[in-house]
N, C-alpha and C positions, 0 to 999 in steps of 0.2 A: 545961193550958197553952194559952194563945191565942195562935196567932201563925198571920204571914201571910210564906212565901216564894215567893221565885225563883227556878226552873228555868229557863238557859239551856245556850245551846251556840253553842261558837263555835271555828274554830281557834286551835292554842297558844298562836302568835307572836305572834296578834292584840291578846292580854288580858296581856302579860305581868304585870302587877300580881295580878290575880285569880289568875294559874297561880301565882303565889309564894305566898298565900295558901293556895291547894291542896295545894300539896307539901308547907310545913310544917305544916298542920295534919293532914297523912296521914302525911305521918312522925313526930309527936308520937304520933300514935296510936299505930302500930305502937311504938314504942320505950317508950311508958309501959304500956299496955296489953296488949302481948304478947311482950315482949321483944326485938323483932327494929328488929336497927337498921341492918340491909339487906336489900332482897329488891328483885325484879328490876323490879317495879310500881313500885317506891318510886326509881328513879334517875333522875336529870336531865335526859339528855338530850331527854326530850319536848319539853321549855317551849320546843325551837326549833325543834321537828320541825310539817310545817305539814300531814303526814296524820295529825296527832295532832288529835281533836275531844275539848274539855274539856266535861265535861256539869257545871257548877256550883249547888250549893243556896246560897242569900244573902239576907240579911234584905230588906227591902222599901230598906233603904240601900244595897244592893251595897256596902255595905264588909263585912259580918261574915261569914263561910262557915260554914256547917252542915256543909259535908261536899261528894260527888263522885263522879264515875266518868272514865273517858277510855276513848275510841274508838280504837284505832290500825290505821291500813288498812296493810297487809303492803306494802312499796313497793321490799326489795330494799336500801334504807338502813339505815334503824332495824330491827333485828331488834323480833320482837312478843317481849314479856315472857317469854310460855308456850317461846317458843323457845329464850331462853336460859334459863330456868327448868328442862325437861326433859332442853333437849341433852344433858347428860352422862349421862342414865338412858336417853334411849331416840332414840337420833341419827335415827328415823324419821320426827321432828317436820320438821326442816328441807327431807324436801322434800313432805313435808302440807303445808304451808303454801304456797300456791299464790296466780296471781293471782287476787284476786276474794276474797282472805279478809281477815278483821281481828280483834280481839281487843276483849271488856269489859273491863278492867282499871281498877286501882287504886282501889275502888268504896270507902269508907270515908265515915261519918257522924258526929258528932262528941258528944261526951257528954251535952251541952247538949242535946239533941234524940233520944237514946235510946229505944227504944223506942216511936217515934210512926210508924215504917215507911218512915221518909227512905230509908233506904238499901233494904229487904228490898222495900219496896212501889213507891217514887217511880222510883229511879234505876235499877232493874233495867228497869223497864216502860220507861222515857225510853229505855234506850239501846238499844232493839231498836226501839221505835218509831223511831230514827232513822235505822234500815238503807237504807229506801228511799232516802235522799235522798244513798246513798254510790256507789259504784265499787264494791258490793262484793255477794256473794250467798250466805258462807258467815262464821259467825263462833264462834270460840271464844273458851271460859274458863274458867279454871285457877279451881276452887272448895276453900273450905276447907269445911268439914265442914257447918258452921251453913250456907252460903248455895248449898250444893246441893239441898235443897230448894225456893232461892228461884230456881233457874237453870231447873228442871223445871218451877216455874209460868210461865213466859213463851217455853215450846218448847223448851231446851238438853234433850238426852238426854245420858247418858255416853258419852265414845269409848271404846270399849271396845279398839278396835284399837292405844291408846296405854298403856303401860307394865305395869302388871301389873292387868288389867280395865279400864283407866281411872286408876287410882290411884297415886301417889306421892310416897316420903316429901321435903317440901316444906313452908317454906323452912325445917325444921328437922326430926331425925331420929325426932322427937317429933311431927311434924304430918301429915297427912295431907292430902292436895291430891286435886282430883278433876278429872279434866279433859272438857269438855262441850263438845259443839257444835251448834249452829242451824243446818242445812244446808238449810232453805228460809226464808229471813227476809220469803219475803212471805206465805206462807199459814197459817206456824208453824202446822202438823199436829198437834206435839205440845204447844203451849201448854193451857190451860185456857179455858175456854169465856170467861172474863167475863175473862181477862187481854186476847184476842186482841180480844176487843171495846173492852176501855178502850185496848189499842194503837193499834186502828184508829180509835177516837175520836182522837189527839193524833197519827195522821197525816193524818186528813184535814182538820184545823185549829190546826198546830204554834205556832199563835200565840192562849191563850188562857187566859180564868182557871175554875178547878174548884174545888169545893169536894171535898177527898178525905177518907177516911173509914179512920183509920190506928189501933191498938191501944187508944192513947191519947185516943179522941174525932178530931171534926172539924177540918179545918184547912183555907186557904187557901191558893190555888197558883196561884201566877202563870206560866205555863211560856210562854216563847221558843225553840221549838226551831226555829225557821228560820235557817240555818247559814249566816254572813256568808261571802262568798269563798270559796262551796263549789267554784265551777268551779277550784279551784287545788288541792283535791285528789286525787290520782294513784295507782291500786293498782300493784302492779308489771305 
């Protein structure tokens, strides 16, 4: 498959068209694909929230979407995901979550592009490469089974201090969630060698095109991570 996308990033309110585009194609997902036609990633209230950064994949048209992640810096308004996600298993999340933290969430890739490392490869690396440029120096995320693997290659270790080792059952009594954090997002100690390198490659020139090199052969990447109206986001 040959194709050429767009990785950008920008706050919520900013793009409301492209964040609609997001939501229902991450809720499509979830509700064809795994049954779940709520979970905490998956709710509305972002698309207005303005410490929400949308990380989006989109064809070289910006009209079509591959898929996603979102940044959300902990600011005492929006509760992060992990927070309502856990609270009722282990109430020691709400006061974890401190200033200076924020959350990957709602990371999801779309069928059309399966398998070629949108989500396990592109968007996991994107949204740690873009810690530096937040309010922030500590960040979780709530992992399902498959992409704790992919949280370990870019520095997330498990909290083990949270719920039963780290794990619980999430967002169904049948699933398993893991929960991981990044508690130095600028040296990530525990990333992998060639992650921490391609991170630092796309921080110190957030504005550029690569060619990446994903399950399914080669592909082209146009990535804009330099974060329009970042001076208006606010940790708590």
């Amino acid at each position: 498959m040959s194709i050429t996308i767009n990785v950008r990033a920008f706050i919520a309110p900013d793009d409301p068209e492209a964040c609609m585009r997001f939501y229902e194609g991450h809720s499509k997902l979830l509700e064809i694909h795994f049954g779940i036609a709520k979970i905490t990633s998956g709710n509305i209230d972002w698309l207005q929230h303005r410490n929400t950064i949308v990380v989006i994949v989109e064809d070289e048209t910006g009209t079509k979407t591959y898929g996603g992640a979102r940044v959300q810096v902990a600011d005492g308004v929006l509760p992060l995901p992990i927070e309502t996600a856990i609270g009722k298993y282990d109430p020691n999340i709400y006061s974890y979550v401190r200033k200076g933290s924020a959350e990957i969430c709602g990371m999801w890739n779309s069928k059309e592009v399966a398998g070629m490392g949108i989500g396990s490869l592109i968007l996991c690396r994107v949204c740690v490469a873009l810690m530096p440029q937040l309010p922030v120096d500590k960040v979780h995320v709530l992992c399902a089974p498959i992409t704790t693997r992919m949280g370990k290659r870019v520095g997330a270790v498990i909290d083990k201090s949270l719920g039963n080792e780290g794990t619980f059952f999430y967002p169904k009594d049948d699933f398993i969630a893991t929960a991981m954090v990044i508690d130095d997002i600028h040296g990530l100690p525990n990333a992998d060698q060639s992650e921490q390198e391609l991170i630092h490659i796309l921080r110190e020139n957030p504005m550029q095109h690569r060619q990446e090199k994903g399950p399914k052969g080669i592909f082209d990447v146009n990535y804009q991570l330099e974060v329009p109206n970042l001076h208006q986001v606010r940790s708590l």
